[in-house]
mmCIF file of the N, C-alpha and C atoms, coordinates in Angstrom:
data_MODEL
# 
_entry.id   MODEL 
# 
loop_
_atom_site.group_PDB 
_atom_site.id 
_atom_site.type_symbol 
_atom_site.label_atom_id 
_atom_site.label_alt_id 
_atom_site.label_comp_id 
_atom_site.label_asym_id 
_atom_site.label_entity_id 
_atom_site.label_seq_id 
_atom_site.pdbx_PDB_ins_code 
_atom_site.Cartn_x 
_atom_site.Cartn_y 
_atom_site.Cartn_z 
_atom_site.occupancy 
_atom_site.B_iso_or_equiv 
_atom_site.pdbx_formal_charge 
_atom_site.auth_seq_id 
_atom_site.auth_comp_id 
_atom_site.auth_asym_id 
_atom_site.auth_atom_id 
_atom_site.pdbx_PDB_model_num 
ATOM 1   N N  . UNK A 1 1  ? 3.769   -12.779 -11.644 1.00 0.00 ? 1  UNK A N  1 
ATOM 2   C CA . UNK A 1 1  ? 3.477   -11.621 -10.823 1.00 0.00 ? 1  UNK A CA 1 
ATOM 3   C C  . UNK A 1 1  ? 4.766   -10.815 -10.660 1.00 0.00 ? 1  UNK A C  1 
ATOM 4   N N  . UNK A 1 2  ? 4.807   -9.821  -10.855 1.00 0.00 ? 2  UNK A N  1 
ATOM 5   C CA . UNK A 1 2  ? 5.844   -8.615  -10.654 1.00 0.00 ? 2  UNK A CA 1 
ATOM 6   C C  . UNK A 1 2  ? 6.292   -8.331  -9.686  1.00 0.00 ? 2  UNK A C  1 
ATOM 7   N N  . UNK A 1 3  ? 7.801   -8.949  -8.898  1.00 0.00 ? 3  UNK A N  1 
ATOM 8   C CA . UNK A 1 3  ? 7.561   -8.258  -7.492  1.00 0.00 ? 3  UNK A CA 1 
ATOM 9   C C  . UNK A 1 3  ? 7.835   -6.710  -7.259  1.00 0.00 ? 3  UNK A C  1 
ATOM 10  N N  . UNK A 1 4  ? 7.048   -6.598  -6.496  1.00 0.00 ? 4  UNK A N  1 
ATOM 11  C CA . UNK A 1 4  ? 7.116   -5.207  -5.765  1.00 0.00 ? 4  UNK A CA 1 
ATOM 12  C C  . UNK A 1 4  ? 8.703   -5.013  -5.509  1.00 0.00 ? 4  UNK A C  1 
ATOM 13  N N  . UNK A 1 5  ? 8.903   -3.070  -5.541  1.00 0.00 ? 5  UNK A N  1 
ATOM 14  C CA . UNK A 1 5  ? 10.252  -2.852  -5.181  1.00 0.00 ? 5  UNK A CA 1 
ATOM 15  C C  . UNK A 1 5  ? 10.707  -2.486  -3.149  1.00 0.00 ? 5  UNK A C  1 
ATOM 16  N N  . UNK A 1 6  ? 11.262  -3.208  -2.607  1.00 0.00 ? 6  UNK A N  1 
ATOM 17  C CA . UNK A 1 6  ? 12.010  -3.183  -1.817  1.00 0.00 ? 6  UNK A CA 1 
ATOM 18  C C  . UNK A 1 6  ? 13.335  -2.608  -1.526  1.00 0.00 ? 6  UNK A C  1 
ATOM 19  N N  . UNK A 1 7  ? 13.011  -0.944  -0.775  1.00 0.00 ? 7  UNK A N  1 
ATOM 20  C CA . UNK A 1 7  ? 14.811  -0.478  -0.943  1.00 0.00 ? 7  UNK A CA 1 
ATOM 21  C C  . UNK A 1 7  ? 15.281  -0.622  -0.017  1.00 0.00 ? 7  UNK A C  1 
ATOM 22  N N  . UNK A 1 8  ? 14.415  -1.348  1.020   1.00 0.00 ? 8  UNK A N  1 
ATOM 23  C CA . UNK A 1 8  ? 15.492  -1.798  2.160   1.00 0.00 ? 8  UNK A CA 1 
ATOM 24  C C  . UNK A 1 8  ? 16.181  -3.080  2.187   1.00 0.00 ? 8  UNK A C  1 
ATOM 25  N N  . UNK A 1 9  ? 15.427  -3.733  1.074   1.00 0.00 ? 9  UNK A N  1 
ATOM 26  C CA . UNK A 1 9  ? 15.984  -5.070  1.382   1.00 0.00 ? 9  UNK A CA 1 
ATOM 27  C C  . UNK A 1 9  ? 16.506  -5.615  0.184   1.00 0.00 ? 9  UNK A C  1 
ATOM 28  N N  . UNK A 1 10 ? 16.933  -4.682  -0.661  1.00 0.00 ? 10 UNK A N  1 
ATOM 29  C CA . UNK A 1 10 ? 17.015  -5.049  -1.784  1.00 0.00 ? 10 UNK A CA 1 
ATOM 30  C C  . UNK A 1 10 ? 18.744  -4.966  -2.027  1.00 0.00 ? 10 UNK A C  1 
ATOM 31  N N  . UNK A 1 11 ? 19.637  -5.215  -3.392  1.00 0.00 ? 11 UNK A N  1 
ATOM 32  C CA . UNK A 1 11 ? 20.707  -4.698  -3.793  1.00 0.00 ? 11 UNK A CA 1 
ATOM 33  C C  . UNK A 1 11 ? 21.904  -4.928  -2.513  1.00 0.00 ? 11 UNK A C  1 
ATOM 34  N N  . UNK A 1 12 ? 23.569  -4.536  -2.865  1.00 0.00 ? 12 UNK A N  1 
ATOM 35  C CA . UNK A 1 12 ? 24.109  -5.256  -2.165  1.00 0.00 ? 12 UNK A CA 1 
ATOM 36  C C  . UNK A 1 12 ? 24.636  -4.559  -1.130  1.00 0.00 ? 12 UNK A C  1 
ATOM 37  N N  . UNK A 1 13 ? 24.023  -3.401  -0.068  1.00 0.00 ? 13 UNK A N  1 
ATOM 38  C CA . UNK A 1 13 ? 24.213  -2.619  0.787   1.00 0.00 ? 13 UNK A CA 1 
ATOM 39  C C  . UNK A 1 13 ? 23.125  -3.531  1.788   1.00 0.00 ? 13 UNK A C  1 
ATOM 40  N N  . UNK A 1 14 ? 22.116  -4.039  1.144   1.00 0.00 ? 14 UNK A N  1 
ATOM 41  C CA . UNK A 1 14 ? 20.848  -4.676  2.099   1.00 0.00 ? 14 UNK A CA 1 
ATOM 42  C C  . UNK A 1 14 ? 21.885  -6.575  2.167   1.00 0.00 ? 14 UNK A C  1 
ATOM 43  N N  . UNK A 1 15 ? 22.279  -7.075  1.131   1.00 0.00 ? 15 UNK A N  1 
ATOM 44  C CA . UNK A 1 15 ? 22.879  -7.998  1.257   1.00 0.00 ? 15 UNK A CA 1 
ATOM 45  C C  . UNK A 1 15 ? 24.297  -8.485  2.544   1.00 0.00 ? 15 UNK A C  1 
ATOM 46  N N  . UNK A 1 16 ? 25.094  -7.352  2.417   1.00 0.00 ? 16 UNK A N  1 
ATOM 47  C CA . UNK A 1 16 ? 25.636  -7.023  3.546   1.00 0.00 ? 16 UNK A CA 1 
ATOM 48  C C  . UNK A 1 16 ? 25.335  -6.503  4.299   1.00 0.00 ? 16 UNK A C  1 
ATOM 49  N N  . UNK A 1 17 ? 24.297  -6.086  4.861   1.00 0.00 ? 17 UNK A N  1 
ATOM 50  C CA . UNK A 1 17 ? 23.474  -5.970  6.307   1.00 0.00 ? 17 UNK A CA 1 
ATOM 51  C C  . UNK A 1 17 ? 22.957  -7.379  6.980   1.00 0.00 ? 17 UNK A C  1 
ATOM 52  N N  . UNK A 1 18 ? 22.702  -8.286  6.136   1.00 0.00 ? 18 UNK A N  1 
ATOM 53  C CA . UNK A 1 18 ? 21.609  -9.629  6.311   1.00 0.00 ? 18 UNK A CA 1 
ATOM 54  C C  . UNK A 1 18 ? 20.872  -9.390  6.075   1.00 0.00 ? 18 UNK A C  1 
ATOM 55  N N  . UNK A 1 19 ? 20.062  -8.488  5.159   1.00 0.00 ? 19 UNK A N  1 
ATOM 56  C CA . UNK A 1 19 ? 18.894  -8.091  4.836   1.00 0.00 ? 19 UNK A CA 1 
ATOM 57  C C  . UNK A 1 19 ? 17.905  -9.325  3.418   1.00 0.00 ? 19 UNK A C  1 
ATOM 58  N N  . UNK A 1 20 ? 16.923  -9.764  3.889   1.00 0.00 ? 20 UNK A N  1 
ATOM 59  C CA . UNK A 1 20 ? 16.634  -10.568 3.120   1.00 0.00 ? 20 UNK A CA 1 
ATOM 60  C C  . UNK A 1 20 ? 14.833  -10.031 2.921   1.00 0.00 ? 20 UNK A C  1 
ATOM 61  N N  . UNK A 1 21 ? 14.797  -10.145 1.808   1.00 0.00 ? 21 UNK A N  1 
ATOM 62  C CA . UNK A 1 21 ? 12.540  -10.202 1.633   1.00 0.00 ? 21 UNK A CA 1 
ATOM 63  C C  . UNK A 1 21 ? 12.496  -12.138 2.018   1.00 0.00 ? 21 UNK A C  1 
ATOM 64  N N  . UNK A 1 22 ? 11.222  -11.784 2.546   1.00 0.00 ? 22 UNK A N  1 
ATOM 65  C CA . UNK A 1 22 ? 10.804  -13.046 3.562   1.00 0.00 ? 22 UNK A CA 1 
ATOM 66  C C  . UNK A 1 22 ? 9.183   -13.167 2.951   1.00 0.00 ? 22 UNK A C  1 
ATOM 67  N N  . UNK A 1 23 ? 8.572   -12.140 2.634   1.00 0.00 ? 23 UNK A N  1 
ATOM 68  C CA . UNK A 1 23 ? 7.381   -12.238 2.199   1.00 0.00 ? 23 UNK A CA 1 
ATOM 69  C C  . UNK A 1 23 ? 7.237   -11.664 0.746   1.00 0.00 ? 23 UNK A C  1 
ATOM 70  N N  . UNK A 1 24 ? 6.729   -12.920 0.193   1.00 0.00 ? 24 UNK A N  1 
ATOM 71  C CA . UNK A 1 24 ? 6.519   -12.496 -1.283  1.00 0.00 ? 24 UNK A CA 1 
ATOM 72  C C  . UNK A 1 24 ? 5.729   -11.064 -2.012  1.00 0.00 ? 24 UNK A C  1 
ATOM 73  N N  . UNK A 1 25 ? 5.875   -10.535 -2.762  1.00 0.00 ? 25 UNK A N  1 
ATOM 74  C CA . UNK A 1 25 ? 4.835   -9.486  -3.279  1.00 0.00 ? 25 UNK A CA 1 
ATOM 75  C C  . UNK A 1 25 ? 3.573   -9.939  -3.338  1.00 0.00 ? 25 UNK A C  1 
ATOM 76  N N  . UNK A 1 26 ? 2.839   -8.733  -2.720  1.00 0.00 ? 26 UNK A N  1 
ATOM 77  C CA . UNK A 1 26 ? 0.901   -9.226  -3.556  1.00 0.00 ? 26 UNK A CA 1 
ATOM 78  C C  . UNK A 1 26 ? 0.854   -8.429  -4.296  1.00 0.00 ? 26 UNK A C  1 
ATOM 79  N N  . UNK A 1 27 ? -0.363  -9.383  -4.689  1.00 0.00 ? 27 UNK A N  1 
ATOM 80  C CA . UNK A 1 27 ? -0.838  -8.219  -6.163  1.00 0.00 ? 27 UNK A CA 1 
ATOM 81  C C  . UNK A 1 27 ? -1.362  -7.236  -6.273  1.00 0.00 ? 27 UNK A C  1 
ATOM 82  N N  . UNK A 1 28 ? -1.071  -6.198  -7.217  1.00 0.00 ? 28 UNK A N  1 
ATOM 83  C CA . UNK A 1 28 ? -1.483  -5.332  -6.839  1.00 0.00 ? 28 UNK A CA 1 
ATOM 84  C C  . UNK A 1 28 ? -3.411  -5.075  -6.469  1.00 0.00 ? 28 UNK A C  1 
ATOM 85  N N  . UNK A 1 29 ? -3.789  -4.084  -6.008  1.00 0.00 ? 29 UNK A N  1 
ATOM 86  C CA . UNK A 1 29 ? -4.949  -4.408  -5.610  1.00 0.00 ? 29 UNK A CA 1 
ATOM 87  C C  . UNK A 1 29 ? -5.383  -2.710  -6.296  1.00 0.00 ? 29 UNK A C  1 
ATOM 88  N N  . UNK A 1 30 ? -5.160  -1.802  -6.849  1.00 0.00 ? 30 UNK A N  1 
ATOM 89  C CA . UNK A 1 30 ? -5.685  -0.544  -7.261  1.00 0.00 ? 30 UNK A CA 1 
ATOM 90  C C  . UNK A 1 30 ? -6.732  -0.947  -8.551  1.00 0.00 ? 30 UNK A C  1 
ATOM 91  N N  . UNK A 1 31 ? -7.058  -2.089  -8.816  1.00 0.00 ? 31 UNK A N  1 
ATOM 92  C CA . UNK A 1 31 ? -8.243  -1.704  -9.935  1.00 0.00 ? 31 UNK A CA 1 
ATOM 93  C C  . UNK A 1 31 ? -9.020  -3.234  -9.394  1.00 0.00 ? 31 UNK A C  1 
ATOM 94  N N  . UNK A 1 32 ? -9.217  -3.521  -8.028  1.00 0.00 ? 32 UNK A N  1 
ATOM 95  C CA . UNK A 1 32 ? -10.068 -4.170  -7.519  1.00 0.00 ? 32 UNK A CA 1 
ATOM 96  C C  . UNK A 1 32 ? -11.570 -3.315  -7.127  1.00 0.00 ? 32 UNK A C  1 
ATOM 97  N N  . UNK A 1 33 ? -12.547 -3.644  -7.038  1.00 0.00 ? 33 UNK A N  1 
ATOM 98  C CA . UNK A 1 33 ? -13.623 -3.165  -6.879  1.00 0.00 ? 33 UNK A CA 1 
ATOM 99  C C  . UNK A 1 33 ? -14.039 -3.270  -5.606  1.00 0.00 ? 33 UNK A C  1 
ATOM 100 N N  . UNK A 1 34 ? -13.963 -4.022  -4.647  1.00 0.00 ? 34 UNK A N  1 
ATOM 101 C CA . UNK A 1 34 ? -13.926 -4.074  -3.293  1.00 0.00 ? 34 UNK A CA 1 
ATOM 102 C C  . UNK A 1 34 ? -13.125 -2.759  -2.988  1.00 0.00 ? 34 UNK A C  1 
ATOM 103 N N  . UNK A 1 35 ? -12.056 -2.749  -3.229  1.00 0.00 ? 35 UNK A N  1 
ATOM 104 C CA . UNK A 1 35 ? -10.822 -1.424  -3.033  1.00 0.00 ? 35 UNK A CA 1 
ATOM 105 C C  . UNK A 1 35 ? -11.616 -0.333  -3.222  1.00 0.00 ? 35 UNK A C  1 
ATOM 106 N N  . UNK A 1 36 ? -12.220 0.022   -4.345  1.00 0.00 ? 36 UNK A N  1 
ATOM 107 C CA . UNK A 1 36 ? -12.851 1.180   -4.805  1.00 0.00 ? 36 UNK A CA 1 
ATOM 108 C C  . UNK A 1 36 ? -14.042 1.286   -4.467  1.00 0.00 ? 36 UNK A C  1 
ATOM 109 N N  . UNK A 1 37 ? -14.704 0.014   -4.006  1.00 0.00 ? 37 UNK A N  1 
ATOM 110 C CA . UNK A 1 37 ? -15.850 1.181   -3.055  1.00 0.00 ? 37 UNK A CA 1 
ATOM 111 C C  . UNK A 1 37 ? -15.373 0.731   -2.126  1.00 0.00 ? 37 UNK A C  1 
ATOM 112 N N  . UNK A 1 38 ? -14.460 0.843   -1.282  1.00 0.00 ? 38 UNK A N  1 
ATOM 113 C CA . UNK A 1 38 ? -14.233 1.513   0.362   1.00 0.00 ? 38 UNK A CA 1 
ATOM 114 C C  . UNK A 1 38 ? -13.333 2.911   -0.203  1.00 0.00 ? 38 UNK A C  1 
ATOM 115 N N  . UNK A 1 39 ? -12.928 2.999   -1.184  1.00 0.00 ? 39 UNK A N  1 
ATOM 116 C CA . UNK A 1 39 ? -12.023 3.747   -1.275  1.00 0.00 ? 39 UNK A CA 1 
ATOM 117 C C  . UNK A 1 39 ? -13.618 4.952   -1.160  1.00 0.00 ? 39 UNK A C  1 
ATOM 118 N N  . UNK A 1 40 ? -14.454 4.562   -2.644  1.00 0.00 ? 40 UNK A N  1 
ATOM 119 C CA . UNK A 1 40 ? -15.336 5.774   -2.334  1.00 0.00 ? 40 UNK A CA 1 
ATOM 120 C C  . UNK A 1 40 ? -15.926 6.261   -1.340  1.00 0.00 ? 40 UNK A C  1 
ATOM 121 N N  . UNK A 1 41 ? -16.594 5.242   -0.151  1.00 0.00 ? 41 UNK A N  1 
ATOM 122 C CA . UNK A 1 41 ? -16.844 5.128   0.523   1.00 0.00 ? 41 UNK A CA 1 
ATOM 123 C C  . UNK A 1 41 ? -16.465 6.794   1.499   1.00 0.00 ? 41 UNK A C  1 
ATOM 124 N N  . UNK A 1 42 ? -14.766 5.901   1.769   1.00 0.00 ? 42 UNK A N  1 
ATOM 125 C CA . UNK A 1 42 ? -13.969 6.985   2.464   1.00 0.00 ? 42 UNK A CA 1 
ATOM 126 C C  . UNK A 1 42 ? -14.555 8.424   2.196   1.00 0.00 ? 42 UNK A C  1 
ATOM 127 N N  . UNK A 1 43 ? -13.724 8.293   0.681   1.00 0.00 ? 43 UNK A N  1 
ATOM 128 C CA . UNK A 1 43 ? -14.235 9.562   0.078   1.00 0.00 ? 43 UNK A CA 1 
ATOM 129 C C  . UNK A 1 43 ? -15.684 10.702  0.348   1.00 0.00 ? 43 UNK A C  1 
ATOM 130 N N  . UNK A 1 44 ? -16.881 9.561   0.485   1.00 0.00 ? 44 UNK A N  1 
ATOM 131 C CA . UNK A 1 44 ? -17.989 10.058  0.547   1.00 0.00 ? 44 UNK A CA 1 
ATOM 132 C C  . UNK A 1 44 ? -18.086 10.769  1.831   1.00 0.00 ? 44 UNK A C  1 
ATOM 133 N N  . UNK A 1 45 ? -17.352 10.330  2.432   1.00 0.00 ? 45 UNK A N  1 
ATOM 134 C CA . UNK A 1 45 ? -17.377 10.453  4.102   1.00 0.00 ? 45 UNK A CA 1 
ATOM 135 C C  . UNK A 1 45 ? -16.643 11.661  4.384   1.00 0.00 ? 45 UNK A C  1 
ATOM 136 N N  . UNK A 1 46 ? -15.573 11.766  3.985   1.00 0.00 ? 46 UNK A N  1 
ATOM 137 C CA . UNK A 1 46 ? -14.594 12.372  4.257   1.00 0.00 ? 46 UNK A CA 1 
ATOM 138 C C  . UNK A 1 46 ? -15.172 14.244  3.994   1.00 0.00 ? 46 UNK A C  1 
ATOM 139 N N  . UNK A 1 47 ? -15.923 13.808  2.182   1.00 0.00 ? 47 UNK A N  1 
ATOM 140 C CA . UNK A 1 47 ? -16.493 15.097  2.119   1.00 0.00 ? 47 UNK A CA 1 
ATOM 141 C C  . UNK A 1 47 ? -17.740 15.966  2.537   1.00 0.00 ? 47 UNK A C  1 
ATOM 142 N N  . UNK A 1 48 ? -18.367 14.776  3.637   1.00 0.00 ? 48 UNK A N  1 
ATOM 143 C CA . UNK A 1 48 ? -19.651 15.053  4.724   1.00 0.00 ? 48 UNK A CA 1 
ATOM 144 C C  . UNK A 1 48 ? -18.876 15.979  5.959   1.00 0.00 ? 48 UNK A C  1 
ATOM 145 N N  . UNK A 1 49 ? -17.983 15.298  6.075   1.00 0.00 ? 49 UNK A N  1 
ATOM 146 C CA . UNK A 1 49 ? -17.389 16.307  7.583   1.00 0.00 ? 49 UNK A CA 1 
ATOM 147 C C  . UNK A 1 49 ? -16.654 17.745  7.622   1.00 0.00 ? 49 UNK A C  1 
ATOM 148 N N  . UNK A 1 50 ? -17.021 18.214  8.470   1.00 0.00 ? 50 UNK A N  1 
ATOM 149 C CA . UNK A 1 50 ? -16.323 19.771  8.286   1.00 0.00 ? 50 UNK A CA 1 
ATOM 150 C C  . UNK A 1 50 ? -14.897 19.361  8.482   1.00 0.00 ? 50 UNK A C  1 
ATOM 151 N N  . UNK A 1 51 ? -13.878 20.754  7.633   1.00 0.00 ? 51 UNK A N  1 
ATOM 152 C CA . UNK A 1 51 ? -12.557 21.170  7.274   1.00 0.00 ? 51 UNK A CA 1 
ATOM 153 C C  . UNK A 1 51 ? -12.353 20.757  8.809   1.00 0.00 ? 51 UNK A C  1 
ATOM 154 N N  . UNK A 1 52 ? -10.858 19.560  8.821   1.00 0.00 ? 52 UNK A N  1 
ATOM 155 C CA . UNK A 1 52 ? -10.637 19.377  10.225  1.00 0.00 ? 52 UNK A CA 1 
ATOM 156 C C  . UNK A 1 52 ? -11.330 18.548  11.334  1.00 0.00 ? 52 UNK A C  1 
ATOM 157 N N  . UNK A 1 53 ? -12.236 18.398  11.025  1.00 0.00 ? 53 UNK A N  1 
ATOM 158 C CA . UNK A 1 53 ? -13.528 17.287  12.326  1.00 0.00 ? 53 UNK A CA 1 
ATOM 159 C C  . UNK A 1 53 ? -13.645 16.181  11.745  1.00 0.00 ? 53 UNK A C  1 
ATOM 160 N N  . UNK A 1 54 ? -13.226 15.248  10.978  1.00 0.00 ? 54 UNK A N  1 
ATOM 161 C CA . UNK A 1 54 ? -13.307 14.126  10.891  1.00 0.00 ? 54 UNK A CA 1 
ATOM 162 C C  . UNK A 1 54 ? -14.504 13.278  11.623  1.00 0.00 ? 54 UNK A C  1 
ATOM 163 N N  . UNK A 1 55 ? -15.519 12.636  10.676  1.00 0.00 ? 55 UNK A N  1 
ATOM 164 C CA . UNK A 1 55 ? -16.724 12.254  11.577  1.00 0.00 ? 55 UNK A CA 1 
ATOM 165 C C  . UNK A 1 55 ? -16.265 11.072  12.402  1.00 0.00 ? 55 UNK A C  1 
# 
């Protein structure tokens, strides 16, 4: 698994701070299907409500 990039905690400006990653990367999740229909979901929603009114 690829970890994710960290610029706060990363390189040796974060090293001399005490800066450490504590929690591993997840995976990515953009071509999960759960993800994409809430994502559409949103979407569907979003384009029911008038400019500004959020239902």
């Amino acid at each position: 698994m690829a970890s994710a990039r960290c610029f706060l905690a990363e390189g040796a400006q974060a090293q001399k701070r005490g800066l450490i990653r504590i929690q591993r990367a997840l995976p990515a999740l953009r071509g999960s299907k759960r993800i994409g229909a809430f994502r559409d979901f949103v979407m569907h929603e979003l384009r029911k409500a008038p400019m500004g009114k959020a239902a």
